[in-house]
DRENTORKOL-3810 file (N, C-alpha, C; in nm, 4 decimals):
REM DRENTORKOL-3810
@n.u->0.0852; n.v->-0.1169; n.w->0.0000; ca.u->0.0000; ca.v->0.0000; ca.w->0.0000; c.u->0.0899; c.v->0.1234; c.w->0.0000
@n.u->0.0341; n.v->0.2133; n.w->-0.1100; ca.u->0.1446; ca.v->0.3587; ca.w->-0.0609; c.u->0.0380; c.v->0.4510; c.w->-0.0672
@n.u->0.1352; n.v->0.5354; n.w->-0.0011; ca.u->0.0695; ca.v->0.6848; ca.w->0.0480; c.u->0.1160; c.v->0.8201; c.w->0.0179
@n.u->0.0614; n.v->0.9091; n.w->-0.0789; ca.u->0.1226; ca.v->1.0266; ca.w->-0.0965; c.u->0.0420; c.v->1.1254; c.w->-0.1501
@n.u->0.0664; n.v->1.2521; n.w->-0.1737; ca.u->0.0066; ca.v->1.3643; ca.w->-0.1847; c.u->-0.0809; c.v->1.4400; c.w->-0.2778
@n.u->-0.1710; n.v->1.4627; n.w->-0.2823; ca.u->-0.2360; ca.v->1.4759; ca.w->-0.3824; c.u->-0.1887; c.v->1.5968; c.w->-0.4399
@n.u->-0.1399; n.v->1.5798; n.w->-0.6098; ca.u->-0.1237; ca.v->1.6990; ca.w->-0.6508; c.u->-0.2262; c.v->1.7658; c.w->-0.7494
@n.u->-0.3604; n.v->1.7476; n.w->-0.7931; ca.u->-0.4495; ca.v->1.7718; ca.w->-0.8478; c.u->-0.5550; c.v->1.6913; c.w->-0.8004
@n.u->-0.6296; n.v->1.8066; n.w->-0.7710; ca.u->-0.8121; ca.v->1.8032; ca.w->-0.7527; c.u->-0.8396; c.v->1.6481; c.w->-0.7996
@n.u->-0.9113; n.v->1.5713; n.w->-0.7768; ca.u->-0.9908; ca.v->1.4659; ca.w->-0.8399; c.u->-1.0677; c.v->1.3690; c.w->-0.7475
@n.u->-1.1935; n.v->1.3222; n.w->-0.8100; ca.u->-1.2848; ca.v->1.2692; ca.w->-0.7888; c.u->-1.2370; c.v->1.1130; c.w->-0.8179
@n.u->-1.2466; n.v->1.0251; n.w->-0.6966; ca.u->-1.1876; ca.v->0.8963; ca.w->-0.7169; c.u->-1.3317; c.v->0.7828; c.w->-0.7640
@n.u->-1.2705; n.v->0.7925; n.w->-0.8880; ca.u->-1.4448; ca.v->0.6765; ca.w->-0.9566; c.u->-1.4514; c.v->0.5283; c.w->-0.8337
@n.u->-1.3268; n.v->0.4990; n.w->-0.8158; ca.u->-1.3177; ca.v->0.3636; ca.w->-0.7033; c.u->-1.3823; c.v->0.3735; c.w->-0.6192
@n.u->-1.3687; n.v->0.4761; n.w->-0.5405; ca.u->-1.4326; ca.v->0.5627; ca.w->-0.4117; c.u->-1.5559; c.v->0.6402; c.w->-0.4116
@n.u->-1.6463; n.v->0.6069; n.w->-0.4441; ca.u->-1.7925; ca.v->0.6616; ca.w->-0.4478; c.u->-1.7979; c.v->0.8172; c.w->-0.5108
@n.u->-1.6554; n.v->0.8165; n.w->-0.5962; ca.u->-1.6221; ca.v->0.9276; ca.w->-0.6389; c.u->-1.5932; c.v->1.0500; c.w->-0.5542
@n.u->-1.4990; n.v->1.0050; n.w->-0.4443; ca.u->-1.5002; ca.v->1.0774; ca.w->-0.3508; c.u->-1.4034; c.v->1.1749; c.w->-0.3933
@n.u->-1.4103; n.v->1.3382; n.w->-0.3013; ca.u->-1.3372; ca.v->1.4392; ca.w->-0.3498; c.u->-1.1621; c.v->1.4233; c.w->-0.3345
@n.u->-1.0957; n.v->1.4606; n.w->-0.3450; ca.u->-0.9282; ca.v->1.4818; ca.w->-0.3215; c.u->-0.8951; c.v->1.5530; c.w->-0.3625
@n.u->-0.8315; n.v->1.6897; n.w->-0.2819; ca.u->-0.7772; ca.v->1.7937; ca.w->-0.2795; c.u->-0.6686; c.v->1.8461; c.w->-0.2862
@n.u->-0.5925; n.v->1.9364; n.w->-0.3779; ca.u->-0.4381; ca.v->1.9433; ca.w->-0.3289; c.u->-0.3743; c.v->1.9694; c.w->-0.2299
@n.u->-0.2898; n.v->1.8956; n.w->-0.1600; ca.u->-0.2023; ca.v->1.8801; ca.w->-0.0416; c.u->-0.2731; c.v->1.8020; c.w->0.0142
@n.u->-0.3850; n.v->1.7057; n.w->0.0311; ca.u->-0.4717; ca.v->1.6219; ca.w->0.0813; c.u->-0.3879; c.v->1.4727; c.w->0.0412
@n.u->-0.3954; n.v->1.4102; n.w->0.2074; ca.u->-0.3088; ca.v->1.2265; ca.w->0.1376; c.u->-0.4080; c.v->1.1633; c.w->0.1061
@n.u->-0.3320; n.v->1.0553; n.w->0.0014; ca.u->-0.4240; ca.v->0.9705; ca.w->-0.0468; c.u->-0.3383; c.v->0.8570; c.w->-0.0909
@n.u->-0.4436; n.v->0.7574; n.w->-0.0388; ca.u->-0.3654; ca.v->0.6061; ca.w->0.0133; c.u->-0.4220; c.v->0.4999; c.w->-0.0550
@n.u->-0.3631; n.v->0.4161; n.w->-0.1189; ca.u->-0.4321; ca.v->0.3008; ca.w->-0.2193; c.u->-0.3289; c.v->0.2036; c.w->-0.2155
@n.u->-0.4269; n.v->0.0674; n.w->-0.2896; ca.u->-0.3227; ca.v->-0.0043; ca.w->-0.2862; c.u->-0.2218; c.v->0.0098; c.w->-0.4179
@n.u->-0.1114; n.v->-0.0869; n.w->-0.4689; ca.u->0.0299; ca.v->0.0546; ca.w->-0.4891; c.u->-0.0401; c.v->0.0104; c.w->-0.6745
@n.u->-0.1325; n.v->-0.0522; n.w->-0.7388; ca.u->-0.1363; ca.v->-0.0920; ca.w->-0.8376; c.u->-0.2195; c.v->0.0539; c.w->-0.8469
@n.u->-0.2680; n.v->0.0506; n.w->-0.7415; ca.u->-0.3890; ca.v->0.1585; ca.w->-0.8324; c.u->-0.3182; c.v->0.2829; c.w->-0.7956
@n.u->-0.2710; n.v->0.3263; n.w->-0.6822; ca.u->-0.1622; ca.v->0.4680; ca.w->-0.6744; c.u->-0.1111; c.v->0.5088; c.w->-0.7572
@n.u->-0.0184; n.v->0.3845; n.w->-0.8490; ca.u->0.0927; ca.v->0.4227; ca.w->-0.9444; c.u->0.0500; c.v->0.4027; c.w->-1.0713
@n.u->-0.1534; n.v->0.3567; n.w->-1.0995; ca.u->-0.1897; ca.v->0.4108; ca.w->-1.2237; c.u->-0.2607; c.v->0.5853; c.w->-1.1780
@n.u->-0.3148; n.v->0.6485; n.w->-1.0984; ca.u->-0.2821; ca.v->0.7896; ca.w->-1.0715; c.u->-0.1734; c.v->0.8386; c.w->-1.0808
@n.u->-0.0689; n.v->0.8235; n.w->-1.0456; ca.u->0.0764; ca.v->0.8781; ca.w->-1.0232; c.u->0.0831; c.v->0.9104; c.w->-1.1741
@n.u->0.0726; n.v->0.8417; n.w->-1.1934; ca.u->0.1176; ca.v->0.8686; ca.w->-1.3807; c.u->0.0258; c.v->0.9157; c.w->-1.4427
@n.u->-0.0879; n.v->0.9338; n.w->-1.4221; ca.u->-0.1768; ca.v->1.0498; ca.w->-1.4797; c.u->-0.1640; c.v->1.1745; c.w->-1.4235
@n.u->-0.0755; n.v->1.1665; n.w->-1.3342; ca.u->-0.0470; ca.v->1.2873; ca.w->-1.2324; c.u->-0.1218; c.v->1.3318; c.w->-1.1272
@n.u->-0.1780; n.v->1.2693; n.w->-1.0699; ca.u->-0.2747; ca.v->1.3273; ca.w->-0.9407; c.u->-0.2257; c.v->1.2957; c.w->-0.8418
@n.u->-0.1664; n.v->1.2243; n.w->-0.7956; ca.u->-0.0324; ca.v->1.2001; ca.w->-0.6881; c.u->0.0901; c.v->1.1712; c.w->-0.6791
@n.u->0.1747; n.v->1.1951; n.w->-0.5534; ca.u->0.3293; ca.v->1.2004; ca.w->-0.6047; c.u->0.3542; c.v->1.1567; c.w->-0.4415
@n.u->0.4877; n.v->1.1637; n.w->-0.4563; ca.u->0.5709; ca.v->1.1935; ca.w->-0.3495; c.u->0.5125; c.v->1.0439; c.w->-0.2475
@n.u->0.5622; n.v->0.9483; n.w->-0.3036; ca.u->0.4903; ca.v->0.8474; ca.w->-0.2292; c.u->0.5565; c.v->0.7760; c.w->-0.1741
@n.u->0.5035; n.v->0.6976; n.w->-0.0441; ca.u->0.6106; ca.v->0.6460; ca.w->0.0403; c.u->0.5206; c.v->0.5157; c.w->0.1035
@n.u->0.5796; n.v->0.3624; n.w->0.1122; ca.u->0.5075; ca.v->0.2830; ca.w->0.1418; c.u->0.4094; c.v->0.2560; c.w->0.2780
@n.u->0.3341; n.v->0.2034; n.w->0.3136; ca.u->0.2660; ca.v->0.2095; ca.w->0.4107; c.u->0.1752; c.v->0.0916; c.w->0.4618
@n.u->0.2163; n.v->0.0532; n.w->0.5788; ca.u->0.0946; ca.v->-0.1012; ca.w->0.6076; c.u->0.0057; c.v->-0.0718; c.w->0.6926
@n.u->-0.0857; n.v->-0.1163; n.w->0.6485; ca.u->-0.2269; ca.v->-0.0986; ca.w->0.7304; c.u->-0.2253; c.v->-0.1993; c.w->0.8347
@n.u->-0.3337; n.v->-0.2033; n.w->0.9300; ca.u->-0.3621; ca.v->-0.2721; ca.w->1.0703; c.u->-0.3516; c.v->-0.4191; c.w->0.9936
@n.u->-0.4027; n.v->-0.4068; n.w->0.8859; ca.u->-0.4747; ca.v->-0.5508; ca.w->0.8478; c.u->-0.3249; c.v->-0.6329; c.w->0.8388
@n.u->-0.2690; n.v->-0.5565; n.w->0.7488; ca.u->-0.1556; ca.v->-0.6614; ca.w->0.7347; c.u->0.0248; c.v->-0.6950; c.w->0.8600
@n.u->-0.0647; n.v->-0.6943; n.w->0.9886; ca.u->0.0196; ca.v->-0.7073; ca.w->1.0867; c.u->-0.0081; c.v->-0.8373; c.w->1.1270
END
């Protein structure tokens, strides 16, 4: 899972089309992060484990 910063506004279709704001984090798992990343809506990303996977 990674986690990093939103650099453009967008509405996540995955997410009930939920809002995301610039400078707002935003956390996915890393397949779907790093198809945003490359459309450019997030950056600066750094890995991250959730409760689940302890």
């Amino acid at each position: 899972m990674l986690e990093g910063k939103v650099l453009k506004d967008f509405n996540d279709k995955e997410n009930n089309l939920k809002k995301y704001a610039v400078g707002k984090k935003f956390k996915a798992e890393d397949k779907r992060y790093k198809e945003l990343e490359e459309k450019g809506f997030v950056g600066e990303d750094k890995e991250v484990t959730s409760k689940n996977d302890k």
